[in-house]
N, C-alpha and C positions, 0 to 999 in steps of 0.2 A: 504494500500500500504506500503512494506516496500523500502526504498529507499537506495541504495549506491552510495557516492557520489567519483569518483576516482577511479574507480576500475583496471583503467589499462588493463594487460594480465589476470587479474588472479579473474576473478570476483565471487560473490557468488552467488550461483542458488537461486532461490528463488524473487530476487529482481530486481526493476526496475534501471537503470545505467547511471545517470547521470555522465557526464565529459566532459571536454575544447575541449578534442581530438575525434571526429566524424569520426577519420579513422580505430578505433578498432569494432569489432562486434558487440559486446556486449552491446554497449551506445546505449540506447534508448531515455536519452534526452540530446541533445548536447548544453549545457549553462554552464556557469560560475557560480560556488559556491557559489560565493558571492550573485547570482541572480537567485533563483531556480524561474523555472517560473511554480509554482506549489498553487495551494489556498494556505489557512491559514488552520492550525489544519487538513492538507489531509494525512499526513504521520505516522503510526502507530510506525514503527523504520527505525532507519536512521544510517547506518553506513558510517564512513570514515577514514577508516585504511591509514594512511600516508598520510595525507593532508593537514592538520590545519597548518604546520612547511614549506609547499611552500608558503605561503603568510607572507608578511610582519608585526610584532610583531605591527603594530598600527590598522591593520583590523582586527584583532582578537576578538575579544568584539563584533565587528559588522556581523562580519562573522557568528557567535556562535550563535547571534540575530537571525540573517537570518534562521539557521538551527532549532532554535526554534521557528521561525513563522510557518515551514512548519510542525509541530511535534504535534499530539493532544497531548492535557492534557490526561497526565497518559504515555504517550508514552516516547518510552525510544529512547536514543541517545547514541551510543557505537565508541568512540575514540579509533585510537592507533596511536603513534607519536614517534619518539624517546624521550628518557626519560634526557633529560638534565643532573638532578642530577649524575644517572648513568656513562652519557658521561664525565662528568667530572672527578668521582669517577676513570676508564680508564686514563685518561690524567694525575691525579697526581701521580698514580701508579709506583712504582719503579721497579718491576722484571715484572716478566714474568704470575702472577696470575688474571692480567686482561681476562686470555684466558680460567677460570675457569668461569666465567658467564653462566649461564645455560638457558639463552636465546638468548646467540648469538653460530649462527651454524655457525662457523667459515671455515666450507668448502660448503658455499655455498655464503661467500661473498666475492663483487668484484675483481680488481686487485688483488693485496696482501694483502688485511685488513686483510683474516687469520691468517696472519703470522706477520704482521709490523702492530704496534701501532699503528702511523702515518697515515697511510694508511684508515686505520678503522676509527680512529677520524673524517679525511675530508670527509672521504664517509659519518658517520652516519650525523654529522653538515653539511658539505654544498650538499650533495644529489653527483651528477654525470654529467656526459657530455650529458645527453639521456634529449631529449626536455621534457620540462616542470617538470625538476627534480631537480631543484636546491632547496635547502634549503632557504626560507629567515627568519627564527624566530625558537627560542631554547624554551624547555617549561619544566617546572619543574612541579610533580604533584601540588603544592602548588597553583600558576600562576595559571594552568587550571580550579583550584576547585573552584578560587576566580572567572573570570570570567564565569564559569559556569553558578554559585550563581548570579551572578551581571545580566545574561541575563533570569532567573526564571525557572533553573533545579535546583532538591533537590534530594536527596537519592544520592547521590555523592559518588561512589566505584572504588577506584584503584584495578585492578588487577595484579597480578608478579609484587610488587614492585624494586624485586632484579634485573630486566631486564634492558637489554638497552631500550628496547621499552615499553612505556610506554601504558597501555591502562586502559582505563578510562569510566563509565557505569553511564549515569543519566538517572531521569527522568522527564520528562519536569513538573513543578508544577500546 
């Protein structure tokens, strides 16, 4: 089974779709992340593109647990989050070259973050007005690798360092 956890509107074929919200199509298991109600070792890959940064920065470790209880050995786990480091790198920025990032499609994001700094920073850090989309915890690739390691995934790969979004590839030990 490969498993996606959050997939929202925009899901990947292939996998089964767990998330909070049981009013989109696509979810086939409608539980809390934190509580996949799925055996041990039943999940071959497991993705959750934008999710780990809506839960609060001290369930993180345990959350991570969880996602590695359901994950066989040898099975890979595939993150993407916003990239902290990055979001900062934007916020100390003086002109106008934070809109050279070559992972943010600046006309495809909301209000005016295309256009105004400002605007960009709250949306990537605290999420939006759209239920279950608030941001509550910022993660640097460094943060992630360490509780990665800490919950018993190895081979530990950043991918597009240079990006706001950060994504990130283990495999369970």
């Amino acid at each position: 089974m490969k498993l996606e956890i959050g997939s929202g509107f925009n899901p990947h074929p292939g996998y089964t779709h767990l998330d909070l919200n049981g009013d989109m199509p696509c979810v086939e298991i409608v539980a809390d992340a934190r509580k996949i109600p799925l055996d041990d070792n039943s999940v071959e890959k497991l993705v959750a593109y934008h999710v780990l940064e809506h839960f609060m920065w001290h369930e993180g470790e345990n959350i991570l647990r969880e996602w590695c209880r359901v994950i066989k050995p040898n099975g890979i786990i595939e993150l993407g989050l916003p990239n902290l480091d990055n979001i900062l790198k934007i916020y100390n920025c003086q002109d106008d070259s934070w809109k050279n990032d070559k992972g943010l499609n600046l006309d495809s994001q909301p209000y005016n973050a295309g256009t105004d700094k400002w605007e960009l920073l709250n949306h990537l850090l605290w999420g939006s007005s759209a239920k279950y989309n608030q941001h509550h915890a910022g993660w640097t690739y460094d943060a992630l690798e360490k509780r990665l390691r800490q919950v018993g995934f190895v081979d530990i790969k950043q991918q597009n360092p240079e990006f706001t979004h950060l994504t990130v590839t283990a495999k369970k030990g």
